[in-house]
C-alpha positions as CSV (number, residue, x, y, z in Angstrom):
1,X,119.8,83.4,90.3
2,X,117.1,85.8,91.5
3,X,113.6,85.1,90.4
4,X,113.2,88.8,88.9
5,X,116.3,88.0,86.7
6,X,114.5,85.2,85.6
7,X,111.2,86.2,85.0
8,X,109.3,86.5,80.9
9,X,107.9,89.4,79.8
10,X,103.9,87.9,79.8
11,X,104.9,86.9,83.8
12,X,105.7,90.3,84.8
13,X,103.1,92.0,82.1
14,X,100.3,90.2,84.5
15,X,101.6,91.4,87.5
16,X,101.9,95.2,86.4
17,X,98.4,95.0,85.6
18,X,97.1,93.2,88.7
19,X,98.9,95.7,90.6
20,X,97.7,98.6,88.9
21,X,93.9,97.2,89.0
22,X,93.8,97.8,92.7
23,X,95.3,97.3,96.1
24,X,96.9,93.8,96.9
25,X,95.7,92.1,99.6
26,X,98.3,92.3,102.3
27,X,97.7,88.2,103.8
28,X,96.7,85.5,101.4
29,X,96.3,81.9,103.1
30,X,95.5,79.0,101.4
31,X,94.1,75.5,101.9
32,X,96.5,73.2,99.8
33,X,94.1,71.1,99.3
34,X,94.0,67.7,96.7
35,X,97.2,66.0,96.7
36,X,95.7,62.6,97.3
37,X,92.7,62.8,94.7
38,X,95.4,64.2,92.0
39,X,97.8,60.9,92.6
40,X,94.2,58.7,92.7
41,X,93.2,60.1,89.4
42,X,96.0,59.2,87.8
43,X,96.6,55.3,89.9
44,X,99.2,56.8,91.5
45,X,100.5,56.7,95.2
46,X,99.1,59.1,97.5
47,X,102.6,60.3,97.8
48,X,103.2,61.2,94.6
49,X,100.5,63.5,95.0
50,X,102.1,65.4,98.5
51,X,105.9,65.3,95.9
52,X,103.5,67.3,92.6
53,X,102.4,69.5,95.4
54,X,105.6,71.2,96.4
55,X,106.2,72.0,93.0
56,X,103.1,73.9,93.3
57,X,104.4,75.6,96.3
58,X,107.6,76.4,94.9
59,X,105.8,78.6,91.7
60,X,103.2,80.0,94.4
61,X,105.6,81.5,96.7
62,X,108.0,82.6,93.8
63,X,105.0,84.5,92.0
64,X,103.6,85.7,95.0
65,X,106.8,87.1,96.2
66,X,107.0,89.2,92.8
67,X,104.0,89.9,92.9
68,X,104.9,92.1,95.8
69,X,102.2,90.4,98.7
70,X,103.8,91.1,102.1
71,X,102.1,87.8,103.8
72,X,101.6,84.1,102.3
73,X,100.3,81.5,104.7
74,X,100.2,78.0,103.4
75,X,98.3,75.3,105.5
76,X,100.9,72.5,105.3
77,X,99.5,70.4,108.2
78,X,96.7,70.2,110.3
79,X,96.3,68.6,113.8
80,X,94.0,66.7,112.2
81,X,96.7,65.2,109.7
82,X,98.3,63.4,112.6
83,X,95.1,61.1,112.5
84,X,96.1,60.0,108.7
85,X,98.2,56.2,108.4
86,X,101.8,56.6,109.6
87,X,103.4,55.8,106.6
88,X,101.7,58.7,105.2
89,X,102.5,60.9,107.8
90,X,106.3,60.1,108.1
91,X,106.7,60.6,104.3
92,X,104.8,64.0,104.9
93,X,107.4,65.0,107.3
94,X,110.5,63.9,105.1
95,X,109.1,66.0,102.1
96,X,108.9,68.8,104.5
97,X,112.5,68.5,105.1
98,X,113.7,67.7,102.1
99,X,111.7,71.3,100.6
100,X,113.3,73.0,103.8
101,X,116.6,71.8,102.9
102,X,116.3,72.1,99.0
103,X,114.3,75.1,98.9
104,X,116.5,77.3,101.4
105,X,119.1,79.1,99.8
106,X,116.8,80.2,97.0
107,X,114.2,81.7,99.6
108,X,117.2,83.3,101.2
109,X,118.8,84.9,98.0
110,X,115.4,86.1,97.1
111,X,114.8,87.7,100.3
112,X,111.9,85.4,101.7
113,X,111.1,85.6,105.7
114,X,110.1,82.1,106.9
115,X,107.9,81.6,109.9
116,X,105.5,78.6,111.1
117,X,102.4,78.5,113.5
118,X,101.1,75.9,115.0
119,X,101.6,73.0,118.0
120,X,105.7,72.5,116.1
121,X,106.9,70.3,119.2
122,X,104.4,67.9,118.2
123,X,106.9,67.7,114.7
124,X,109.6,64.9,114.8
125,X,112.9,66.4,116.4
126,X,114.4,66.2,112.5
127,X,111.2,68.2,111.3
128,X,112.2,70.9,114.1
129,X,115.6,71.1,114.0
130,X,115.8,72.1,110.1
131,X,112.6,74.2,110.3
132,X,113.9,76.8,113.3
133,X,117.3,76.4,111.8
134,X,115.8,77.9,108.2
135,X,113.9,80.2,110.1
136,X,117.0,81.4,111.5
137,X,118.4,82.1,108.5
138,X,116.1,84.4,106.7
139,X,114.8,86.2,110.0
140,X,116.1,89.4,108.9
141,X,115.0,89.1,105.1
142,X,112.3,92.1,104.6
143,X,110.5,91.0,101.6
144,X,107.6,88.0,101.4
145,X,106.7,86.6,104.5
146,X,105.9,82.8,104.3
147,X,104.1,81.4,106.9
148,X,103.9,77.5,107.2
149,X,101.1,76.3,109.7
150,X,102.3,73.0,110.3
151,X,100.1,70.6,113.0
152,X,97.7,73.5,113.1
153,X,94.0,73.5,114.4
154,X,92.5,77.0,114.4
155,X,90.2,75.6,117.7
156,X,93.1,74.2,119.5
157,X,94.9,78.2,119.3
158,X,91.8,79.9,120.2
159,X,91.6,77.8,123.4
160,X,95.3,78.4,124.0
161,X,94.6,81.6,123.5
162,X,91.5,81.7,125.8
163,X,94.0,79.7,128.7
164,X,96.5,82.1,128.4
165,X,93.8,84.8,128.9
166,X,92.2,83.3,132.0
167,X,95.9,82.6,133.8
168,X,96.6,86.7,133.2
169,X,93.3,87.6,135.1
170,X,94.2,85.0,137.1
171,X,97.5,86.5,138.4
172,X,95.8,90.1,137.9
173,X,98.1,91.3,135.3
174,X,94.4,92.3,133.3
175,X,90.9,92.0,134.2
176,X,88.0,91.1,132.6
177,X,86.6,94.4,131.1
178,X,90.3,94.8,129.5
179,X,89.5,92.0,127.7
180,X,88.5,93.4,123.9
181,X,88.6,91.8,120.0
182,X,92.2,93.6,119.9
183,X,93.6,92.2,122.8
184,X,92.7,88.8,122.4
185,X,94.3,88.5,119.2
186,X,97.9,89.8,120.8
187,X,97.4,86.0,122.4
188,X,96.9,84.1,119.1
189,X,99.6,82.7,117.4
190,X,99.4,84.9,114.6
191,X,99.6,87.7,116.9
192,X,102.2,89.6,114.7
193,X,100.3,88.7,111.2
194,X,97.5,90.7,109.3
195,X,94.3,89.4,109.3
196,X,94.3,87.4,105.8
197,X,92.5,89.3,102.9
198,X,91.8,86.3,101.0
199,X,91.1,82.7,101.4
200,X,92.4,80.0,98.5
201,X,91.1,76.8,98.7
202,X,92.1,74.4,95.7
203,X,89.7,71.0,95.8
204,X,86.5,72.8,95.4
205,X,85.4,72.0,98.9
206,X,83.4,74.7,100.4
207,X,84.9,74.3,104.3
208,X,87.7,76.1,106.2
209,X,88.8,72.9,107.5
210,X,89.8,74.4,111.0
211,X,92.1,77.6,109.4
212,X,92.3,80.8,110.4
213,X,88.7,80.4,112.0
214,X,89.1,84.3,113.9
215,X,91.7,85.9,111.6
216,X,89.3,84.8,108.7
217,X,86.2,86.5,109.9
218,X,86.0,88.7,107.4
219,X,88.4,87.2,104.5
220,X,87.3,86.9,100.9
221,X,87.2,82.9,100.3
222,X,88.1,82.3,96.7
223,X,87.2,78.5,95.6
224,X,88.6,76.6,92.9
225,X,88.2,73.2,91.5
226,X,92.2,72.9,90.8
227,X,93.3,70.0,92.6
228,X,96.7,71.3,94.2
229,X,99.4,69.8,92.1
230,X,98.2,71.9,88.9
231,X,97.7,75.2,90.7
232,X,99.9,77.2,89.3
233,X,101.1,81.0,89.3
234,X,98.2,81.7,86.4
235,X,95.8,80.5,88.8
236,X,96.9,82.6,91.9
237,X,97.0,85.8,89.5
238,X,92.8,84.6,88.5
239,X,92.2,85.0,92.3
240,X,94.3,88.2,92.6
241,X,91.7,89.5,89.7
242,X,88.8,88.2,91.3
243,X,89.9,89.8,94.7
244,X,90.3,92.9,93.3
245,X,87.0,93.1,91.6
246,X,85.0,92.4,95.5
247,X,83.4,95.3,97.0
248,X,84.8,94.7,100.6
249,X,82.2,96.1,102.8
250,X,83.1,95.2,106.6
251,X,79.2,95.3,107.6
252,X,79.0,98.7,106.2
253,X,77.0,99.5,102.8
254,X,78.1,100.1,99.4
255,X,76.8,103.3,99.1
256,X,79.1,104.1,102.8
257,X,82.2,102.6,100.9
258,X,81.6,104.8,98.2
259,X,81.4,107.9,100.4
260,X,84.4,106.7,102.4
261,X,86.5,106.2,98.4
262,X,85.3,109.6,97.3
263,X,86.6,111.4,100.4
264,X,90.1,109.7,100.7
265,X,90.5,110.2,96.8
266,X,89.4,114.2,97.8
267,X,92.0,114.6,100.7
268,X,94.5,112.9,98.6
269,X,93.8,115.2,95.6
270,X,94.3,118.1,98.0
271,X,97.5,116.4,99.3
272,X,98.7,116.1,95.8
273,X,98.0,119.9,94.6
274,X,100.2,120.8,97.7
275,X,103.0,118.9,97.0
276,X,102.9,119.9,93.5
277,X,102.7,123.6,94.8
């Protein structure tokens, strides 16, 4: 079953109207962010907290996808992760799996493109093997692209990056003056991503905790004190509203942005009146 065929009235109500309030943003990422705290809260094992959570991903990437957002990065693991007790971290990497595994087919029927950033041959061989092979099978789906960064650090890919950079002037393939904003992203690992729009991070904590740290520069960051396990579709559309009611400036002023609005709704009103004629 596809999730449109599937989907109530109310659901798709609140996405007409979110998408008819203004433009989507093209990348959301989001800082799942709570799992333990939620088990804790209710005296249960941390774990139980990480198995709420993929429920939570599951309604995310569903509503997202019909929501008609072309990019959806969830940080599933940092490098910093790796640090936490390996009990923790092995039943981290079996749930990963086990969604992989579970989770595939409907992706696939729904036209979901999977992709994952990050240091991946620090994953256990298991956690690689079924990650590349789902990514192999929805590489030619065209619809929502889902982006897992799995033992990500934002610092450890600029650096990388910068590495990469230095061993190109090095063997004189580009020189320093080539080097521009523009060019140095083609070396990220997000090279072939937008720039997210807008920042989710559920916990109320007020950090990036090592995301995104360039492509975010100039992201909306939307905070909420959900812990991860109860965010839900309703809460993603509550963002989405909240997004769309942000004057995005880009260093510029409001009254520039409201020049710049007035002229492209001018040129397209001329466009229209000449199709029409």
């Amino acid at each position: 079953m596809t999730w449109i065929s599937k989907q109530t009235a109310e659901d798709k109500e609140i996405q007409q109207q979110i998408i008819a309030a203004g433009k989507l943003p093209k990348h959301i990422a989001i800082i799942m962010d709570g799992n333990g705290r939620w088990a804790v809260e209710r005296s249960l094992p941390r774990v139980a907290g990480h198995q709420a959570g993929i429920s939570s991903v599951r309604d995310i990437v569903e509503a997202a996808s019909l929501t008609g957002v072309r990019n959806l990065t969830l940080y599933a693991f940092s490098m910093e992760n790796w640090r936490r007790p390996r009990t923790e971290v092995n039943i981290l990497m079996d749930l990963l799996v086990r969604y992989l595994r579970e989770e595939l087919d409907e992706m696939h029927r729904n036209n979901i493109r999977l992709q994952a950033i990050g240091k991946l041959n620090a994953l256990p061989k298991n956690v690689q093997k079924q990650l590349f092979e789902s990514i192999e099978t929805m590489k030619n789906n065209t619809g929502l692209v889902l982006t897992l960064a799995l033992s990500y650090s934002a610092r450890w890919d600029i650096v990388r990056a910068v590495q990469m950079v230095a061993l190109d002037v090095r063997r004189g393939k580009i020189s320093p003056e080539d080097i521009t904003e523009e060019m140095f992203s083609t070396y990220l690992l997000t090279q072939n991503m937008p720039d997210p729009d807008l920042v989710i991070r559920t916990s109320g904590e007020m950090r990036l905790s090592n995301f995104l740290l360039w492509e975010t520069a100039y992201a909306e960051i939307y905070i909420t004190n959900k812990l991860w396990p109860d965010f839900r579709r309703n809460d993603l559309y509550a963002a989405l509203f909240d997004f769309i009611g942000r004057e995005r400036r880009y260093g510029k002023t409001s009254q520039q942005i409201a020049e710049e609005n007035n002229n492209e709704n001018y040129v397209q009103r001329i466009i229209n009146a000449f199709k029409s004629s």
